[in-house]
PyMOL Python script that loads the backbone (N, CA, C, O; Angstrom):
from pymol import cmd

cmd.read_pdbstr("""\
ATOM      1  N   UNK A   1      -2.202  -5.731  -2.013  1.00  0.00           N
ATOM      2  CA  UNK A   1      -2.446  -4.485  -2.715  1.00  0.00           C
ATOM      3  C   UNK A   1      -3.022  -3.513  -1.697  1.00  0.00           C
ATOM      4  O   UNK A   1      -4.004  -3.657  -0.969  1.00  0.00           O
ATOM      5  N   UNK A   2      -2.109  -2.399  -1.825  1.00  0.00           N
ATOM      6  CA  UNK A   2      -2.980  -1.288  -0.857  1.00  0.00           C
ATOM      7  C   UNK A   2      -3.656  -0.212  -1.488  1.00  0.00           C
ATOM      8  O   UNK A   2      -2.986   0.539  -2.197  1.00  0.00           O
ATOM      9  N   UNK A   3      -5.189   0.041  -1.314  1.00  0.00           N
ATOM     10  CA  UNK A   3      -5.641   1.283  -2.034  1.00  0.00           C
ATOM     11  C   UNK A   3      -5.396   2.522  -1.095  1.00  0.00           C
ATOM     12  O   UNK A   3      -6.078   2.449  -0.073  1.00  0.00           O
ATOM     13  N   UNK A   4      -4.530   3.738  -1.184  1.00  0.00           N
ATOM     14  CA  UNK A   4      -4.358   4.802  -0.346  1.00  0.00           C
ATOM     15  C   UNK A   4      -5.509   5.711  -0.853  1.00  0.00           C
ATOM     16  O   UNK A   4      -5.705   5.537  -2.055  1.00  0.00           O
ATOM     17  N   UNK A   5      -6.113   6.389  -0.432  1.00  0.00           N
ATOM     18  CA  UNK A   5      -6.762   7.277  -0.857  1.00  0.00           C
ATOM     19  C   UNK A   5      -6.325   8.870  -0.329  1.00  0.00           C
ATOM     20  O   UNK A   5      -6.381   8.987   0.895  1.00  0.00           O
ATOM     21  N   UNK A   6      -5.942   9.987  -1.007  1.00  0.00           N
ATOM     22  CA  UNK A   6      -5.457  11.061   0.038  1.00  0.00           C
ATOM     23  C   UNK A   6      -6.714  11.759   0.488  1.00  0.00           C
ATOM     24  O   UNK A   6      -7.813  11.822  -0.063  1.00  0.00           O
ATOM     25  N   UNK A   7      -6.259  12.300   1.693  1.00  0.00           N
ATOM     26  CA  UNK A   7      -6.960  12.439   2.274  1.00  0.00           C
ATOM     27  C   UNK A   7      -7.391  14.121   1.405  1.00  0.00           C
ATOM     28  O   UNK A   7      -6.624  14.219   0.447  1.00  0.00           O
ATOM     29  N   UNK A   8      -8.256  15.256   1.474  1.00  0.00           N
ATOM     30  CA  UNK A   8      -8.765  16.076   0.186  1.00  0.00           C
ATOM     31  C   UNK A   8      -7.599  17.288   0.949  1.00  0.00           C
ATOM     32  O   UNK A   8      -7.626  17.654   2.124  1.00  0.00           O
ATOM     33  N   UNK A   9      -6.692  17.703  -0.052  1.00  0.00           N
ATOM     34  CA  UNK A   9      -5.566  19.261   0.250  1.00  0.00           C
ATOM     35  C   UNK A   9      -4.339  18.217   1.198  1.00  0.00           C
ATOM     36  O   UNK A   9      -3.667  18.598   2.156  1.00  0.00           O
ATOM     37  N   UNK A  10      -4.342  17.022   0.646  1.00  0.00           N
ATOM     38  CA  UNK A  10      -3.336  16.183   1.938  1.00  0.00           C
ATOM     39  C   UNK A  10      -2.057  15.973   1.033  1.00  0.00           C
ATOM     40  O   UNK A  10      -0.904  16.019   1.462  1.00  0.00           O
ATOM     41  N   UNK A  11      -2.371  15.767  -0.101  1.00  0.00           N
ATOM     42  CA  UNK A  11      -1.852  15.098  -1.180  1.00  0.00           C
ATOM     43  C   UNK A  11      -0.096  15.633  -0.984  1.00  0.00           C
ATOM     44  O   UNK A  11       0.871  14.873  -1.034  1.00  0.00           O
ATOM     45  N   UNK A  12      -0.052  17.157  -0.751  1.00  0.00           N
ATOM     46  CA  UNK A  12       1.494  18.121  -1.009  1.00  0.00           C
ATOM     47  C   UNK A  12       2.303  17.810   0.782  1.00  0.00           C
ATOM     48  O   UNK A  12       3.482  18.030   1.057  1.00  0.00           O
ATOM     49  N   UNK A  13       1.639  17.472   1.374  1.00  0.00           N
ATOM     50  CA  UNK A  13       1.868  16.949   2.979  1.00  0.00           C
ATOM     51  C   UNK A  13       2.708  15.665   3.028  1.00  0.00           C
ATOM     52  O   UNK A  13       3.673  15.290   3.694  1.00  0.00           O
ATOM     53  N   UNK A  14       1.904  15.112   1.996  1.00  0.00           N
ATOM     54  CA  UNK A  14       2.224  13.080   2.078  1.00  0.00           C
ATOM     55  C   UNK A  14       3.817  12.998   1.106  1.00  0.00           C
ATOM     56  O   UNK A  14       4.791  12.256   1.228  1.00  0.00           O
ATOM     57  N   UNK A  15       3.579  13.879   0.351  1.00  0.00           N
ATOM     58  CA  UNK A  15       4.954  13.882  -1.312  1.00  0.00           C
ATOM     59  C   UNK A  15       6.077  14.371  -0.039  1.00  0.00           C
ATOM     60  O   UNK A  15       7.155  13.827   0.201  1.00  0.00           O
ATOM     61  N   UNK A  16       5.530  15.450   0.613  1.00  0.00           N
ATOM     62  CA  UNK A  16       6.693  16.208   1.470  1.00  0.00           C
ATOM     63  C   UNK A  16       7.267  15.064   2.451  1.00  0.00           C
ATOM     64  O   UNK A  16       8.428  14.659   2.405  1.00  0.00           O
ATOM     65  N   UNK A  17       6.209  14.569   3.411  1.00  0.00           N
ATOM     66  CA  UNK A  17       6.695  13.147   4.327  1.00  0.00           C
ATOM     67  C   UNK A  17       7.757  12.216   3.710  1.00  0.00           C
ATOM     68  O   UNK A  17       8.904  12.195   4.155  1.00  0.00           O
ATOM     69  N   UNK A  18       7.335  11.403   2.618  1.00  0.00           N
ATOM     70  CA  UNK A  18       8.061  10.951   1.668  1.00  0.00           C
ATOM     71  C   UNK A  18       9.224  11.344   1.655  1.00  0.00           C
ATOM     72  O   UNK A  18      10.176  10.737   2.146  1.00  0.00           O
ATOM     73  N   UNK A  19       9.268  12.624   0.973  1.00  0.00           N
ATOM     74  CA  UNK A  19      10.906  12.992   0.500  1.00  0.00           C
ATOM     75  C   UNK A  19      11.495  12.939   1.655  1.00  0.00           C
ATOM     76  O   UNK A  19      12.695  12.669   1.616  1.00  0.00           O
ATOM     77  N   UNK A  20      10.923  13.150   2.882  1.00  0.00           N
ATOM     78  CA  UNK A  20      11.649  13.911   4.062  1.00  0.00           C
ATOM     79  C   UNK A  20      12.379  12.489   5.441  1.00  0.00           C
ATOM     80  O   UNK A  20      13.238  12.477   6.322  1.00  0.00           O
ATOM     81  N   UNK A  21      11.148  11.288   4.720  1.00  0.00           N
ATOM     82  CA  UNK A  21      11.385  10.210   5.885  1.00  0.00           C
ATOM     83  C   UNK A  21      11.208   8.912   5.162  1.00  0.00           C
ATOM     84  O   UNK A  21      10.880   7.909   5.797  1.00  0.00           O
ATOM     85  N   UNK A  22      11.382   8.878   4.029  1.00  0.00           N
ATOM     86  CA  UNK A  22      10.977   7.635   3.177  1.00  0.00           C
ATOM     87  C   UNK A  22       9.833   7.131   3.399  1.00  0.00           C
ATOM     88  O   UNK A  22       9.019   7.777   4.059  1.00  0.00           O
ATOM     89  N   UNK A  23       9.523   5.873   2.900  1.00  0.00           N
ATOM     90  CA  UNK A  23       8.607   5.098   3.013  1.00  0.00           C
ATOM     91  C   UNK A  23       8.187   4.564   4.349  1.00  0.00           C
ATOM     92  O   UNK A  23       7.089   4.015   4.438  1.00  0.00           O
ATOM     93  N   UNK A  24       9.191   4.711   5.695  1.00  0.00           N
ATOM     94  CA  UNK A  24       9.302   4.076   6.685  1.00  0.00           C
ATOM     95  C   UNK A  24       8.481   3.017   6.913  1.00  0.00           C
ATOM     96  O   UNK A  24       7.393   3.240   7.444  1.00  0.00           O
ATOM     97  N   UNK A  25       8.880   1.581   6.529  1.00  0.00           N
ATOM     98  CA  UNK A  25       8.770   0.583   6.519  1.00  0.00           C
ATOM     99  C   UNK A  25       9.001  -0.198   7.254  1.00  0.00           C
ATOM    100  O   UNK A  25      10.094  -0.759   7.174  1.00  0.00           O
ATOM    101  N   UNK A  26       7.999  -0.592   8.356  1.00  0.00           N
ATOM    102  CA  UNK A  26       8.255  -1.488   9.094  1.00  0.00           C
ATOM    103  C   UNK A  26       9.223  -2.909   8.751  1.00  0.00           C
ATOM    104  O   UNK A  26       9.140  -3.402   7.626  1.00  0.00           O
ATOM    105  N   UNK A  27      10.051  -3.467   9.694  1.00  0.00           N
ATOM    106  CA  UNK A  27      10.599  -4.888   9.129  1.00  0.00           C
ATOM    107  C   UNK A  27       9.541  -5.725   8.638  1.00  0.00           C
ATOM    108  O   UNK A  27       8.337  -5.766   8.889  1.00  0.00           O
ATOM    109  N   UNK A  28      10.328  -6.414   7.836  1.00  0.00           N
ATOM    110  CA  UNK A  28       9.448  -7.664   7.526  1.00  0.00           C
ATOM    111  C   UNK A  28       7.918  -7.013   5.733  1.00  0.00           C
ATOM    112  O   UNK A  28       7.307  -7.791   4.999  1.00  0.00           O
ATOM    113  N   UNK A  29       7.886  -5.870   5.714  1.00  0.00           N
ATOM    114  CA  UNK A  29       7.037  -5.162   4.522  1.00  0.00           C
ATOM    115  C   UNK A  29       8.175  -4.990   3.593  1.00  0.00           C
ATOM    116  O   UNK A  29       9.175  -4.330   3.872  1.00  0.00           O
ATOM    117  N   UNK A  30       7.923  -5.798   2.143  1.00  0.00           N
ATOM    118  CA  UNK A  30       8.626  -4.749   1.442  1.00  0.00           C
ATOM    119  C   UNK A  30       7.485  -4.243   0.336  1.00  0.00           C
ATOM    120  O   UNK A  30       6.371  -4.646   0.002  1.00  0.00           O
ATOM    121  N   UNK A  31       8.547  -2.905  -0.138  1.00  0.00           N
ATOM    122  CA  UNK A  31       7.606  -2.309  -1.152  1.00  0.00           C
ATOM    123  C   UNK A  31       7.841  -3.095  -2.598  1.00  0.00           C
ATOM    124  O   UNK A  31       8.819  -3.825  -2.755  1.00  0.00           O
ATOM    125  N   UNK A  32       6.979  -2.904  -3.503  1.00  0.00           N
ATOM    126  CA  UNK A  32       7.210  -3.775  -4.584  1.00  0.00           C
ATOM    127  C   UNK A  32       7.345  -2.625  -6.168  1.00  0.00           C
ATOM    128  O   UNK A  32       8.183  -2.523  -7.063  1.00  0.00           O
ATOM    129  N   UNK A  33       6.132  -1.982  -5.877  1.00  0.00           N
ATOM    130  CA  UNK A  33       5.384  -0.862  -6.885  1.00  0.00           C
ATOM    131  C   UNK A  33       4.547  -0.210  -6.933  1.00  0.00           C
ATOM    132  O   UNK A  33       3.713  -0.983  -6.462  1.00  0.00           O
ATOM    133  N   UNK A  34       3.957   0.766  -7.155  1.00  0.00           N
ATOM    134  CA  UNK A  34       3.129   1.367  -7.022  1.00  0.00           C
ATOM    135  C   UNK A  34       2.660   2.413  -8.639  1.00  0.00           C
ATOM    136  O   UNK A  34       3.382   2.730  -9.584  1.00  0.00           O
ATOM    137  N   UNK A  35       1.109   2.720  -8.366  1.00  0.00           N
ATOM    138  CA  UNK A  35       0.803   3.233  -9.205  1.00  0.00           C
ATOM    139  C   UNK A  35      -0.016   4.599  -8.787  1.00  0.00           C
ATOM    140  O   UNK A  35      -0.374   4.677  -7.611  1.00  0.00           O
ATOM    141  N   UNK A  36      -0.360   5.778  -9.767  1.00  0.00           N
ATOM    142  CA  UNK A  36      -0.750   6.784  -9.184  1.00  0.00           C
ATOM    143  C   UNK A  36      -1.660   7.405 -10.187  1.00  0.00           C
ATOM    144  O   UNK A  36      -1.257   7.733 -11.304  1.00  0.00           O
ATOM    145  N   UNK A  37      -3.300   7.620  -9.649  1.00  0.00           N
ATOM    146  CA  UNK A  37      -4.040   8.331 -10.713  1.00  0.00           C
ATOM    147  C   UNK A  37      -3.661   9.378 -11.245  1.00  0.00           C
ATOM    148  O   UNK A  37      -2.721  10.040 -10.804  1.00  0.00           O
ATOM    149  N   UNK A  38      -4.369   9.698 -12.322  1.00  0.00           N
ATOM    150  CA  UNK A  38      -3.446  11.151 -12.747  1.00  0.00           C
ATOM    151  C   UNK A  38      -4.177  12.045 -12.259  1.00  0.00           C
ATOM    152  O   UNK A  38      -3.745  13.175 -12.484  1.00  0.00           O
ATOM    153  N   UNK A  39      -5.368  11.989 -11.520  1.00  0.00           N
ATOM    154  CA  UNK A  39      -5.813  13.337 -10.422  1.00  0.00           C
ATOM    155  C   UNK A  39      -4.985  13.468  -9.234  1.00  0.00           C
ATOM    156  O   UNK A  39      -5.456  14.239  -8.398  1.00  0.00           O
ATOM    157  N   UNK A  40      -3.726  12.845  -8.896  1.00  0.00           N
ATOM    158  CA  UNK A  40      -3.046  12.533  -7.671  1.00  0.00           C
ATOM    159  C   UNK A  40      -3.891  12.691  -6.807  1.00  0.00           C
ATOM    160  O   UNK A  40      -4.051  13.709  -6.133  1.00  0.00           O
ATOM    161  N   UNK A  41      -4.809  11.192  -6.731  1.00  0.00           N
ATOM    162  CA  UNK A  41      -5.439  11.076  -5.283  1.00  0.00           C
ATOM    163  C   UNK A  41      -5.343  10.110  -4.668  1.00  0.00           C
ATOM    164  O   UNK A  41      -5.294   9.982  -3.445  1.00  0.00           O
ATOM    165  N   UNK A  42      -5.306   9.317  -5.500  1.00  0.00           N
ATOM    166  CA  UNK A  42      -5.376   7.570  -4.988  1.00  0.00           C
ATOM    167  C   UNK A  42      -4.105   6.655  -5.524  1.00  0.00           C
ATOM    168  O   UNK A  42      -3.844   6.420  -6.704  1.00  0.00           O
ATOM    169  N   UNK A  43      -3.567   6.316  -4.657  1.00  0.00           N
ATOM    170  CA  UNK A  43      -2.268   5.138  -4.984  1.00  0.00           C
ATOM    171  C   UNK A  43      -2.669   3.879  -4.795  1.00  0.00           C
ATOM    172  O   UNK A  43      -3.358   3.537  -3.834  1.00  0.00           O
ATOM    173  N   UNK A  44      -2.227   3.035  -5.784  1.00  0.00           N
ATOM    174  CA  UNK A  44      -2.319   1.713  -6.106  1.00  0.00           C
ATOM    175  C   UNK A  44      -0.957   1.048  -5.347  1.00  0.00           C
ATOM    176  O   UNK A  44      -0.087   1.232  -6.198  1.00  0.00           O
ATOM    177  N   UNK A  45      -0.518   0.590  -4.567  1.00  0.00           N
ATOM    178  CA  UNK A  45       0.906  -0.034  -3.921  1.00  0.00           C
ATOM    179  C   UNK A  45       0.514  -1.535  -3.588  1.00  0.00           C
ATOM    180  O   UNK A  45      -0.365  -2.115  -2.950  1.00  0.00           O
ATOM    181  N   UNK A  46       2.225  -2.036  -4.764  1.00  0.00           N
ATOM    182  CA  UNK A  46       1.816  -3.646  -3.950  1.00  0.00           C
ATOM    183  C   UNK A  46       2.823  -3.385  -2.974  1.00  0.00           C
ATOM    184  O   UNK A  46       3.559  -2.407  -3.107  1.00  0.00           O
ATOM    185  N   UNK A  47       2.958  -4.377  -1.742  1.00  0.00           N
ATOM    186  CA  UNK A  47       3.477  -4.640  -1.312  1.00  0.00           C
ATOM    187  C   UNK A  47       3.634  -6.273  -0.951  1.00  0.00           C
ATOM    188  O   UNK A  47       2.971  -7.121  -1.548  1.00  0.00           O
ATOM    189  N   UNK A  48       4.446  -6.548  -0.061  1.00  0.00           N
ATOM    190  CA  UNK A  48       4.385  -8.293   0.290  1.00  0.00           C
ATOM    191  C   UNK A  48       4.941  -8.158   1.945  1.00  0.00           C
ATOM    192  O   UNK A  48       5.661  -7.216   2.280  1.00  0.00           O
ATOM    193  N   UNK A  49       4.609  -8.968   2.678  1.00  0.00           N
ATOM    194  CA  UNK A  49       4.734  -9.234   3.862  1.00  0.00           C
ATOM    195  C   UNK A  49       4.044 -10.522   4.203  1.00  0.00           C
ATOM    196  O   UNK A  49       3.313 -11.096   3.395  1.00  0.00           O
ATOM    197  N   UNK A  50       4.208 -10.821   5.016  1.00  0.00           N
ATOM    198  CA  UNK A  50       3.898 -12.499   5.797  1.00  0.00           C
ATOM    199  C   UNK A  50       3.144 -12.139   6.675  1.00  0.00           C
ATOM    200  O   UNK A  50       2.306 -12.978   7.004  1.00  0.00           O
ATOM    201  N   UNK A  51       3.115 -10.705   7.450  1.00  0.00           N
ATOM    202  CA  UNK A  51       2.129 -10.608   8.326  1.00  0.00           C
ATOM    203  C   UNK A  51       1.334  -9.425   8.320  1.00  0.00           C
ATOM    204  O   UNK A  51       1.730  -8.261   8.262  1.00  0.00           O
ATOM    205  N   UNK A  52       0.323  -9.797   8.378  1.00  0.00           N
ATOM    206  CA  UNK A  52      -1.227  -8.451   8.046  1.00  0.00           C
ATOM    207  C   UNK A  52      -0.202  -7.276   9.016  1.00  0.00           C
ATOM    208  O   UNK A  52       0.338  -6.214   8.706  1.00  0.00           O
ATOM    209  N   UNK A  53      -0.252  -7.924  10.066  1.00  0.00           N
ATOM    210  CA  UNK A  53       0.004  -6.561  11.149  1.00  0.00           C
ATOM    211  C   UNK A  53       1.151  -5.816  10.844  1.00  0.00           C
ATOM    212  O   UNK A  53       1.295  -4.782  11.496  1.00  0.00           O
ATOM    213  N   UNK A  54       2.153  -6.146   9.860  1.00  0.00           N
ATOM    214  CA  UNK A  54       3.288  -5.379   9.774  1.00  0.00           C
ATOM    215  C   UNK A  54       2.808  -4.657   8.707  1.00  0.00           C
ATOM    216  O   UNK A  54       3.537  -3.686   8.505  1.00  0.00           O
ATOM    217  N   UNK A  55       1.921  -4.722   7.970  1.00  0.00           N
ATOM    218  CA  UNK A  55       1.175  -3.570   7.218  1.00  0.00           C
ATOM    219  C   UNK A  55       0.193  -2.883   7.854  1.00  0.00           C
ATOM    220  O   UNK A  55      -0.104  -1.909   7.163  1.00  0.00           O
ATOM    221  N   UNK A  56      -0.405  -2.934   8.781  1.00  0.00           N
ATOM    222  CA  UNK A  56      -1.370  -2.226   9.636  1.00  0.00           C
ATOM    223  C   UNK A  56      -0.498  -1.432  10.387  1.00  0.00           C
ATOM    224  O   UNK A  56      -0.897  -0.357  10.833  1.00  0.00           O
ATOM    225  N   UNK A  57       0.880  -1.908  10.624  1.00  0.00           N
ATOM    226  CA  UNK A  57       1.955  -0.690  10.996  1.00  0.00           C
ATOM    227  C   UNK A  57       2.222   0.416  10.734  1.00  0.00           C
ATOM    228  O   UNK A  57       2.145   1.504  11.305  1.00  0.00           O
ATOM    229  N   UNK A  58       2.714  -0.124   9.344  1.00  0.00           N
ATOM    230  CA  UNK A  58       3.057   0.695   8.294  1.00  0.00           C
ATOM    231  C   UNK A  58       1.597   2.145   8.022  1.00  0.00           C
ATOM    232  O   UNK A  58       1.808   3.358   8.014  1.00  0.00           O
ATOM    233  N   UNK A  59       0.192   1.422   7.831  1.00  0.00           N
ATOM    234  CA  UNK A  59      -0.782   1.958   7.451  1.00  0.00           C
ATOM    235  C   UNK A  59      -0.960   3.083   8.573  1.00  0.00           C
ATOM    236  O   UNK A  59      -1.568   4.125   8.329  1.00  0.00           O
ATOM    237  N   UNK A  60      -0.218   2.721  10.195  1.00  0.00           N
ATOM    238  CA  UNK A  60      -0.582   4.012  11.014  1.00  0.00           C
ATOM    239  C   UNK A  60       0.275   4.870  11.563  1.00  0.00           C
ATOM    240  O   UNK A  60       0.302   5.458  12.644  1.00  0.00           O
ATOM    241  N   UNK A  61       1.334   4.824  10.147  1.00  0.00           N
ATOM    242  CA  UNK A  61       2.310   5.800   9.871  1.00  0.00           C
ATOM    243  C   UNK A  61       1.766   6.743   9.361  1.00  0.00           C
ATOM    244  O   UNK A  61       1.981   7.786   9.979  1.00  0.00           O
ATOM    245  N   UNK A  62       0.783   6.905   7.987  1.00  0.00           N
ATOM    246  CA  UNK A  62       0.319   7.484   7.070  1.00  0.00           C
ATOM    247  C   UNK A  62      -1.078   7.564   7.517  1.00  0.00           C
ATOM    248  O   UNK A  62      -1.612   8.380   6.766  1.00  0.00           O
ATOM    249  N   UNK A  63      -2.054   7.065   8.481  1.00  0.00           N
ATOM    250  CA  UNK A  63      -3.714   7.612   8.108  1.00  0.00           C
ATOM    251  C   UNK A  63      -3.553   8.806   8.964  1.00  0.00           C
ATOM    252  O   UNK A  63      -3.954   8.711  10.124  1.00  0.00           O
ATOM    253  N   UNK A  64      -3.093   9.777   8.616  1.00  0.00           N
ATOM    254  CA  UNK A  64      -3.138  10.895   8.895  1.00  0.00           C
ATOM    255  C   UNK A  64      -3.288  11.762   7.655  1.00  0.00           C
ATOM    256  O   UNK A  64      -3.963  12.773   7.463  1.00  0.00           O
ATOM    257  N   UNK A  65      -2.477  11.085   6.879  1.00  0.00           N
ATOM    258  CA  UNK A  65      -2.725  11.837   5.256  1.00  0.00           C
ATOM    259  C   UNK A  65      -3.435  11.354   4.362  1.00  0.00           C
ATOM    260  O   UNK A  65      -3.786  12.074   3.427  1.00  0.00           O
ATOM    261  N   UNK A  66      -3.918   9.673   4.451  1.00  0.00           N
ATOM    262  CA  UNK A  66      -4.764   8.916   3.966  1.00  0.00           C
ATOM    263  C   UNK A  66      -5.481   8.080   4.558  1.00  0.00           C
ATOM    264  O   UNK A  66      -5.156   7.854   5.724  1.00  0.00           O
ATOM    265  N   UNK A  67      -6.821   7.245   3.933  1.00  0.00           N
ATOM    266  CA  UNK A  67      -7.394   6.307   4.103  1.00  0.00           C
ATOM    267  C   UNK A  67      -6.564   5.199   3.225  1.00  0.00           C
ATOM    268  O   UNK A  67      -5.804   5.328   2.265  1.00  0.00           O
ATOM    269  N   UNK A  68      -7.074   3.942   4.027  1.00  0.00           N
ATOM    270  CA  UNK A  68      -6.504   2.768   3.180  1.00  0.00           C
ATOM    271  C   UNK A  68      -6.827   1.520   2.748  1.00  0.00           C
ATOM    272  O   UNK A  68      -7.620   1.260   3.653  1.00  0.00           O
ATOM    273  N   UNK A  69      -6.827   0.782   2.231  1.00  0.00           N
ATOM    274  CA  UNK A  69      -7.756  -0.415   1.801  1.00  0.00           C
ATOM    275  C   UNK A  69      -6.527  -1.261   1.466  1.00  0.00           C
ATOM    276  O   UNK A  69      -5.597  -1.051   0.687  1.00  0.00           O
ATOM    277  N   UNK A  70      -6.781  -2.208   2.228  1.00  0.00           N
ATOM    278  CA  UNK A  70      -6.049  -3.299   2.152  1.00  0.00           C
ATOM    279  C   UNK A  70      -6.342  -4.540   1.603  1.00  0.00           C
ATOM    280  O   UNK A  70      -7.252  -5.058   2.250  1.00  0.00           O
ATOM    281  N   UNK A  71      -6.000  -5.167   0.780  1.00  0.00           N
ATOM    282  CA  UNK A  71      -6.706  -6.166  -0.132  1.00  0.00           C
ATOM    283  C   UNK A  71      -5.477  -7.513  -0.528  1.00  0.00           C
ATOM    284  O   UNK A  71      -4.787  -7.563  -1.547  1.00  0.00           O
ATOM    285  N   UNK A  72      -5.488  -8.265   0.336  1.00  0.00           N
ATOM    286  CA  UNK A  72      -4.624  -9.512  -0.006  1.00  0.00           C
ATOM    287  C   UNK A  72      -4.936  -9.858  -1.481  1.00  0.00           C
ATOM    288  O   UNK A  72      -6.025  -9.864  -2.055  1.00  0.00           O
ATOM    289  N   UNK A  73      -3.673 -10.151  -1.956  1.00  0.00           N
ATOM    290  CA  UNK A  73      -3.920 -10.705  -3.500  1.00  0.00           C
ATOM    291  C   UNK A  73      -2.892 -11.964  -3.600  1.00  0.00           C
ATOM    292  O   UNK A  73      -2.348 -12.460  -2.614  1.00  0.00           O
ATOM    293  N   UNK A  74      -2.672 -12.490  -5.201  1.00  0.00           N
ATOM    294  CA  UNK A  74      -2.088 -13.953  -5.110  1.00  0.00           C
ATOM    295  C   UNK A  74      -1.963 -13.424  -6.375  1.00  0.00           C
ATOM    296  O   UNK A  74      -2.679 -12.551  -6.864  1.00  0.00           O
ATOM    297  N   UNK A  75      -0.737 -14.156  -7.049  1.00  0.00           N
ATOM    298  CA  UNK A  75      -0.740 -13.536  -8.498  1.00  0.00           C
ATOM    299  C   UNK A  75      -1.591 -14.737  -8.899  1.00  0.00           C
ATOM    300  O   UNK A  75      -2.187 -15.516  -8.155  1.00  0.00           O
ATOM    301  N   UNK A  76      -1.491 -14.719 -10.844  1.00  0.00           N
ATOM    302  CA  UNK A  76      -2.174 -15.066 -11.427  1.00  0.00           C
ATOM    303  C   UNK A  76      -2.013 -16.394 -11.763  1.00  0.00           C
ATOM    304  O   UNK A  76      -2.858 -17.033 -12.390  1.00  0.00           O
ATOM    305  N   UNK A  77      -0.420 -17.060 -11.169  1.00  0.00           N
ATOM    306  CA  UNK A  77      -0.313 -18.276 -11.508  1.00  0.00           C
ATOM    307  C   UNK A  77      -0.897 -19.461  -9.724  1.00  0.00           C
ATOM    308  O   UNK A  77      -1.382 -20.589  -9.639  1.00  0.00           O
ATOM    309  N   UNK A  78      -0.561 -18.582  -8.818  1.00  0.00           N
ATOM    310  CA  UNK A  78      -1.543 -18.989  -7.907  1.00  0.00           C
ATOM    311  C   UNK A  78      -3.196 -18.943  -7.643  1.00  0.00           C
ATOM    312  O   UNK A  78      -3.763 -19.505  -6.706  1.00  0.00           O
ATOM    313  N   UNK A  79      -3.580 -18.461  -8.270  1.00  0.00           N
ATOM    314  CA  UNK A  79      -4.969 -18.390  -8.552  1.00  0.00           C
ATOM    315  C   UNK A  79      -5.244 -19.310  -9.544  1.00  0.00           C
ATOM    316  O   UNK A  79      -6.053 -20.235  -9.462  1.00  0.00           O
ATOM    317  N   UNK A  80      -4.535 -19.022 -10.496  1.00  0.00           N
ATOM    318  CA  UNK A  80      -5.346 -20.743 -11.648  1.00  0.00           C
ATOM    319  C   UNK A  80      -4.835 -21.793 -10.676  1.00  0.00           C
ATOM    320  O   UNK A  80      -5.726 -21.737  -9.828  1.00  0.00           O
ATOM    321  N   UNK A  81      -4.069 -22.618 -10.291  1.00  0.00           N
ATOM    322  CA  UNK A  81      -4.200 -23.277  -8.911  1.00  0.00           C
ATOM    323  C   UNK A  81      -5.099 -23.523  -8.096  1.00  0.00           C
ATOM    324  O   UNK A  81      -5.722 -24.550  -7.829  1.00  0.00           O
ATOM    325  N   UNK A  82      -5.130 -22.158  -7.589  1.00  0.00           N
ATOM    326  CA  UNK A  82      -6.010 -22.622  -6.510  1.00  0.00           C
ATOM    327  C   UNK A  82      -7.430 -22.694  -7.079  1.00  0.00           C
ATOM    328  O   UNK A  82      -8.174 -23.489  -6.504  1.00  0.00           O
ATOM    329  N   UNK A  83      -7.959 -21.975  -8.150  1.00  0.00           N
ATOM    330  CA  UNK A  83      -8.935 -22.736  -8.668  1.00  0.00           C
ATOM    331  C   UNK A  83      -9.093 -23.767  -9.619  1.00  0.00           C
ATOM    332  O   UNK A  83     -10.171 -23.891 -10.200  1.00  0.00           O
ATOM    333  N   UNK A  84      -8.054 -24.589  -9.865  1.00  0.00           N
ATOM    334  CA  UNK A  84      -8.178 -26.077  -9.953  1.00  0.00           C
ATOM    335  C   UNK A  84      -8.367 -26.359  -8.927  1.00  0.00           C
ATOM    336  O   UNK A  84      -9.594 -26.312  -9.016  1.00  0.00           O
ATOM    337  N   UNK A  85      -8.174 -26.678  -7.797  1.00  0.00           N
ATOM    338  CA  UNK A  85      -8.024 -27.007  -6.165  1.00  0.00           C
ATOM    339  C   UNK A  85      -7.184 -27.399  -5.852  1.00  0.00           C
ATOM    340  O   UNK A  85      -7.392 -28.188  -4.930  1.00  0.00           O
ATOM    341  N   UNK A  86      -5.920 -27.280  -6.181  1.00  0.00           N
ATOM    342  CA  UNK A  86      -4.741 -27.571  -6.085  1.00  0.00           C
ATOM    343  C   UNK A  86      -3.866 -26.973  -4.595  1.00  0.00           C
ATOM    344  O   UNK A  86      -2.673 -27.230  -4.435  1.00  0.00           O
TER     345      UNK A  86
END
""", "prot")
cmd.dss("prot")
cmd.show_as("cartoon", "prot")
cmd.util.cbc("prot")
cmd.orient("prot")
């Protein structure tokens, strides 16, 4: 899960990048979904990749228009798992 945060008057910069160059996605990242406050400031994006660094790629495409928070997750049927100890 990535938290984007825009950066404050960045927000019409980042929509424009977007339309203009896609997502540019390093190999190996894909995008999954994303979600968007309704103050358009902060994006919710999952993504999936195998390696941290091909999202730290990706992330220094964009910290120019945002901050970012990166937060490994597991869905919900790997987590009851792994807390059985399975």
């Amino acid at each position: 899960m990535i938290i984007e945060n825009f950066h404050p008057e960045k927000g019409k910069q980042l929509y424009a990048r977007l339309e203009e160059k896609g997502r540019q996605l390093p190999a190996g990242v894909t995008y999954m979904d994303s979600w968007i406050d309704t103050g358009l400031t902060t994006c919710f994006q999952l993504m999936e990749s195998e390696e941290l660094s091909a999202i730290q790629a990706w992330v220094q495409l964009w910290n120019d228009l945002a901050d970012f928070s990166i937060i490994p997750v597991i869905s919900s049927s790997e987590a009851r798992e792994k807390a059985r100890g399975a």
